[in-house]
C-alpha positions in Angstrom: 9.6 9.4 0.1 12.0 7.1 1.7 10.0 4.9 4.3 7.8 2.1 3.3 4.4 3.3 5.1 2.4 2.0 7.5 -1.1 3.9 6.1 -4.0 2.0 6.4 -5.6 3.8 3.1 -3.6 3.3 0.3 -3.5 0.7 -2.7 0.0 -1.1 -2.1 1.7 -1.3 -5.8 1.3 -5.1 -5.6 -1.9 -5.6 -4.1 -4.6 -7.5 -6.0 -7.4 -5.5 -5.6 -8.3 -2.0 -6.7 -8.5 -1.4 -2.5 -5.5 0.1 -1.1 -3.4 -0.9 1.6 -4.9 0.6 4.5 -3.6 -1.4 7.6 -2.7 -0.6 4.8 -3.7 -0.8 4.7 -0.5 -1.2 2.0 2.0 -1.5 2.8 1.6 -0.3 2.2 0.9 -0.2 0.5 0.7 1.9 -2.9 2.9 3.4 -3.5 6.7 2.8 -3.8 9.3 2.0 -1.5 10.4 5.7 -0.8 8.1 6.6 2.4 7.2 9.5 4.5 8.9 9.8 7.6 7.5 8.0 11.0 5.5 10.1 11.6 3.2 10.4 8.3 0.8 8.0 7.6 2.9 5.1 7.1 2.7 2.0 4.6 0.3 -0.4 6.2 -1.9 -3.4 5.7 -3.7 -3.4 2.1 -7.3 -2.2 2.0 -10.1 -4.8 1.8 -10.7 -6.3 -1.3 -13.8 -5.3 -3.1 -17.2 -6.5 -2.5 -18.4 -9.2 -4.2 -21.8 -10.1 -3.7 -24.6 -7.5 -5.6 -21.8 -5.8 -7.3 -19.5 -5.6 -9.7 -15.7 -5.2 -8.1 -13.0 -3.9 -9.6 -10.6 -6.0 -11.8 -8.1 -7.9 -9.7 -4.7 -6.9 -10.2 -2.3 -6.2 -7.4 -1.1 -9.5 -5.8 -1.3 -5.1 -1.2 -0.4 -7.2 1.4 -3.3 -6.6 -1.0 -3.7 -3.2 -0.5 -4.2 -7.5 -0.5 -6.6 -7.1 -0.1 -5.3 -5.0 -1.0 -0.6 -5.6 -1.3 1.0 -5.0 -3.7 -0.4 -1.2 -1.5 0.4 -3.9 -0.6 0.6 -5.3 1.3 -0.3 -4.2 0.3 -1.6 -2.3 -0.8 -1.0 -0.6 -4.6 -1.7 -4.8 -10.1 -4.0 -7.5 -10.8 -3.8 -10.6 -13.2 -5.2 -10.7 -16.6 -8.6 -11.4 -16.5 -9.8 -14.8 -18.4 -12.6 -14.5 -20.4 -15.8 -15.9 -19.3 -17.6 -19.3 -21.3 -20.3 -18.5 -23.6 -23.6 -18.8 -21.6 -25.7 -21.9 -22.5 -28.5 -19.7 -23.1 -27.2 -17.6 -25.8 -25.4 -19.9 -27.1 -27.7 -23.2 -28.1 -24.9 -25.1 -29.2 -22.6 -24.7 -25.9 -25.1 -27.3 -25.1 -23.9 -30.3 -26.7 -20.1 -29.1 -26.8 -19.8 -27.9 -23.0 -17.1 -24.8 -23.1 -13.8 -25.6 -21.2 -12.7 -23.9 -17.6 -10.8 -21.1 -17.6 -7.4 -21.4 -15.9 -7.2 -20.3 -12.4 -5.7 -17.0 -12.1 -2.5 -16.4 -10.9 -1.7 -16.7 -7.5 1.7 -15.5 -6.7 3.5 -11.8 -7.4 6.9 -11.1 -7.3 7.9 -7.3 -8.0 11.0 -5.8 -7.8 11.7 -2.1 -8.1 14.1 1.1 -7.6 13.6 4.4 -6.6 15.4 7.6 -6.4 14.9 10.9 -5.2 16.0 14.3 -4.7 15.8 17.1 -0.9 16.2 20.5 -1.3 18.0 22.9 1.4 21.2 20.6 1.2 19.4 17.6 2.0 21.0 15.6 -1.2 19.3 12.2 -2.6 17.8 9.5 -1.8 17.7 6.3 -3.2 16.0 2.6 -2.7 15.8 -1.2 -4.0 12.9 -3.3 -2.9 11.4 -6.9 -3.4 8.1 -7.7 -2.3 6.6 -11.3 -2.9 2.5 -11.8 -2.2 1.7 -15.0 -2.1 -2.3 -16.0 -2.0 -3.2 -19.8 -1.0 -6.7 -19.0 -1.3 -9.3 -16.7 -1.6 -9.2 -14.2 1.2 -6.3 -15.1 2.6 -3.7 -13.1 1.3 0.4 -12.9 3.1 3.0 -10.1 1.9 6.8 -10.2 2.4 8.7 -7.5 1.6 12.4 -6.2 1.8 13.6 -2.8 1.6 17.2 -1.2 1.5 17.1 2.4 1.6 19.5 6.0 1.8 18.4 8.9 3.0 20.0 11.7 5.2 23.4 10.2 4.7 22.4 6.6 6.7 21.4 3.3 4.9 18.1 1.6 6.3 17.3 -1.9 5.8 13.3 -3.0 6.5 11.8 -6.6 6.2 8.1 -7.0 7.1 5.6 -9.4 6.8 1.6 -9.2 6.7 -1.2 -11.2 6.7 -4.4 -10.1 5.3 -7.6 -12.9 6.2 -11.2 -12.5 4.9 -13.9 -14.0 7.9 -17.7 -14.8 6.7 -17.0 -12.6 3.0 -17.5 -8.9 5.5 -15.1 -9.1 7.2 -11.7 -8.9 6.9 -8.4 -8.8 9.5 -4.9 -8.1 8.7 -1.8 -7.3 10.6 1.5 -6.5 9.8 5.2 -7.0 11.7 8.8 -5.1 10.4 12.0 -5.0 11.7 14.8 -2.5 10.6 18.0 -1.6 10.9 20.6 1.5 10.1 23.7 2.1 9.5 26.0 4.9 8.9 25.0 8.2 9.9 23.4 9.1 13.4 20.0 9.2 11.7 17.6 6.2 12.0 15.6 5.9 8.5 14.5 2.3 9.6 12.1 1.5 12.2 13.7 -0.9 14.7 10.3 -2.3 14.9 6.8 -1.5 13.5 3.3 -3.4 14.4 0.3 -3.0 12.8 -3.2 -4.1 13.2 -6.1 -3.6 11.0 -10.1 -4.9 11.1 -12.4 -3.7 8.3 -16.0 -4.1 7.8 -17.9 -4.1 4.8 -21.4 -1.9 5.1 -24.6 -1.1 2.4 -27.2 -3.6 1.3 -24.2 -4.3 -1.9 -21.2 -4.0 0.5 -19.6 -1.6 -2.2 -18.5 0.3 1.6 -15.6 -0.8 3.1 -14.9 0.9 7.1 -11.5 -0.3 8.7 -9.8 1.1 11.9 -6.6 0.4 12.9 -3.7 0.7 15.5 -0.4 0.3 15.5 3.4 1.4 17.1 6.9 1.6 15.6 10.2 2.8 17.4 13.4 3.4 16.5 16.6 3.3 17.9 17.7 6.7 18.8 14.7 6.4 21.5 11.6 7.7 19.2 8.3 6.1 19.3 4.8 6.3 18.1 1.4 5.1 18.5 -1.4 5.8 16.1 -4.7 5.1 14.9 -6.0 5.0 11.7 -9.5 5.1 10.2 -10.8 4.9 6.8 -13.6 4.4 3.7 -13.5 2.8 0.6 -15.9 3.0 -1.7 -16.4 0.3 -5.0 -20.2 1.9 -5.8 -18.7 2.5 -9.8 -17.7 -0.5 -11.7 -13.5 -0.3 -11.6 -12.9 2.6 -9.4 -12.6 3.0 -6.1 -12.6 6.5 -3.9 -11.3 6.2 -0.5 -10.4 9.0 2.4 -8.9 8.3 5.8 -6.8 10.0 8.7 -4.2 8.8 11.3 -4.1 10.4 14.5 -0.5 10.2 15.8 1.3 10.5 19.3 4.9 10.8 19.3 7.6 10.1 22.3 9.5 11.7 23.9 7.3 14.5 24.4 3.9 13.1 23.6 3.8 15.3 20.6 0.1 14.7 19.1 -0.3 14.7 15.1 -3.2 14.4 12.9 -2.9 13.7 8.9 -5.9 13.0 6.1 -6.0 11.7 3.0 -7.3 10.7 -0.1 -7.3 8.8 -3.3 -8.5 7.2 -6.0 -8.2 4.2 -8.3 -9.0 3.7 -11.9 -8.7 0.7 -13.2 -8.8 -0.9 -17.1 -9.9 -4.9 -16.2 -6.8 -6.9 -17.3 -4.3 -4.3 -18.7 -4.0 -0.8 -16.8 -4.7 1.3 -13.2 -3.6 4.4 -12.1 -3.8 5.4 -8.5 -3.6 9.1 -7.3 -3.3 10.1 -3.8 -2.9 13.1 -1.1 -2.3 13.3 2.2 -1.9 16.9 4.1 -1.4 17.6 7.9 0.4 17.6 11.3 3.5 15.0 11.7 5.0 14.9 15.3 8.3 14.1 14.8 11.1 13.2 12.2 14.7 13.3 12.6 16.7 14.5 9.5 20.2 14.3 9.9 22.9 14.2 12.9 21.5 16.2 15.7 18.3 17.5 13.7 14.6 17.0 13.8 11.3 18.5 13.4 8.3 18.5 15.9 5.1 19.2 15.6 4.7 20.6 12.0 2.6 20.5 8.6 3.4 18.9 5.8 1.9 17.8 2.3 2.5 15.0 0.0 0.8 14.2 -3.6 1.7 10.6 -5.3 0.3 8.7 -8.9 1.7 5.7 -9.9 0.6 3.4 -13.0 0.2 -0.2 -13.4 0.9 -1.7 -16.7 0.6 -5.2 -18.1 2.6 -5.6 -20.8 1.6 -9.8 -20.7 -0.6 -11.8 -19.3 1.3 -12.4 -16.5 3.8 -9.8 -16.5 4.6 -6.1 -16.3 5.6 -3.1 -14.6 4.8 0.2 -12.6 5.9 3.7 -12.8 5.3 6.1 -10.1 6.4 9.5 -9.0 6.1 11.8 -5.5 6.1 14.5 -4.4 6.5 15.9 -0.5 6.9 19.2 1.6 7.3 20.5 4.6 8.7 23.9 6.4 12.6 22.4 6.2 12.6 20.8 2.9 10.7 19.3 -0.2 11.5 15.7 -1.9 10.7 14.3 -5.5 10.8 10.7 -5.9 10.3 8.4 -8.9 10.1 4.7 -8.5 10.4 1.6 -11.3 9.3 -1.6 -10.6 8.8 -4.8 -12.8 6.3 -7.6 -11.9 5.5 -11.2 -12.4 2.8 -13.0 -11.5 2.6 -17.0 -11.1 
């Protein structure tokens, strides 16, 4: 998909945290720079970090406007830093004692990714294409900001999107984020850029071992050619199995002109290998109220379906990439999209 998503559900590709970006979300996240149209659930603030206390949390990875927490979805979204091994404890070992084992380096703070996509429409529709940067930087823990750039091609116009998130944890259960973008388009009479796009986000971790994490949002985008929507967003993550996390959601939509209502779901899942690997799968299904696809042409009020994985690969301690592909139909068209990114953390 072409749009970078305001969904409040979804691991952002450069979030930190198994969570997704549910706002993101991210971005958000997570997830790839190719988005659904307005009107689907959209890349939003990352999902709540995992729960720490009583439990064991997934691996962090993804730096999804985190996505934070998590991207980067990820933010955010989406990814996480190798993990450093722990000191021998002084019980088991006797001698750890008299030769005290030394710290383990912080972990890395700082992500930059950068990535390219591509994609294919039936019906005529041609390709689609993208380049995006995304930087996550995290001062400390629980405080988490994204910035991200986009530059994107789709129904004949060029699209560029910069946005900026902040995801804050308050008293370790709760956690706020909110996101801003501006966009722009050019070429073509199709807007494939927000002009503007706000989103809010407060989660709320639940259960005696806060392995539940509850989050509603709201937010509004509009675009130039006089289309707006407002939304709100409600999901669940789950961390109750060590390195995965299961999370479902839905976005209920109301588009202008018209005040065309539209209701989407979805769902998806992380897996993650502590230090080296994670793979996120996701669906979403449902009504979208509006998207404009070329000069003169939209849909209102109809269904559509998409189904995403991407994988998250450290090929270093501090480095590596991710691979994801997409898939999305409706009643006019379908789209497959690949996206490539490389990543560095600091």
């Amino acid at each position: 998909m072409l749009r970078p998503r305001a969904d409040a559900a979804f691991l952002l590709p450069g979030q930190r945290s198994l969570a997704p970006a549910l706002a993101v979300t991210l971005a958000t996240a997570l997830c790839s720079p190719f988005a659904a149209r307005a009107d689907e659930v959209q890349a939003s603030p990352p999902a709540p970090q995992a729960p720490a206390e009583g439990t064991q949390p997934p691996a962090p990875d993804e730096g999804q406007p985190q996505q934070a927490p998590m991207p980067a979805e990820a933010p955010a979204p989406a990814d996480a830093p190798a993990e450093a091994a722990a000191p021998p404890s002084p019980e088991a070992t006797p001698a750890a004692e008299a030769t005290p084992a030394a710290e383990a380096p912080p972990p890395p703070k700082d992500t930059l990714e950068l990535g390219i996509g591509a994609g294919t429409l039936s019906n005529g529709y041609g390709s689609a294409s993208s380049l995006n940067a995304r930087y996550i930087h995290e001062p400390a823990p629980g405080n988490t900001t994204y910035f991200e750039g986009v530059l994107l091609r789709e129904f004949g116009a060029t699209g560029l999107i910069a946005s900026v998130g902040h995801v804050h944890e308050i008293a370790s259960d709760w956690i706020l984020s909110g996101f801003a973008t501006l966009g722009g388009n050019s070429g073509g009479d199709t807007d494939v850029a927000p002009r503007i796009r706000l989103d809010a986000s407060l989660g709320r971790k639940l259960l005696a071992d806060r392995t539940l994490v509850a989050t509603v949002g709201v937010g509004h985008d509009s675009f130039s050619e006089g289309h707006a929507d407002q939304y709100f967003t409600f999901g669940l993550a789950w961390y109750g199995i060590p390195d995965i996390v299961l999370e479902g959601g839905l976005r209920l939509n109301r588009s202008d002109p018209g005040s065309v209502s539209g209701t989407r779901y979805n769902v998806a899942a992380t897996f993650q290998r502590p230090g080296n690997d994670q793979v996120v799968v996701r669906a979403e299904w449902g009504n979208e109220a509006y998207q404009a696809i070329g000069t003169g042409q939209s849909l209102v009020d109809f269904r559509s379906q998409l189904a995403a994985a991407s994988w998250r690969h450290h090929t270093g301690p501090d480095r590596g990439f991710i691979v994801g592909a997409e898939t999305y139909s409706n009643p006019s068209y379908r789209r497959f999209s690949i996206t490539a990114s490389i990543f560095r953390n600091f």
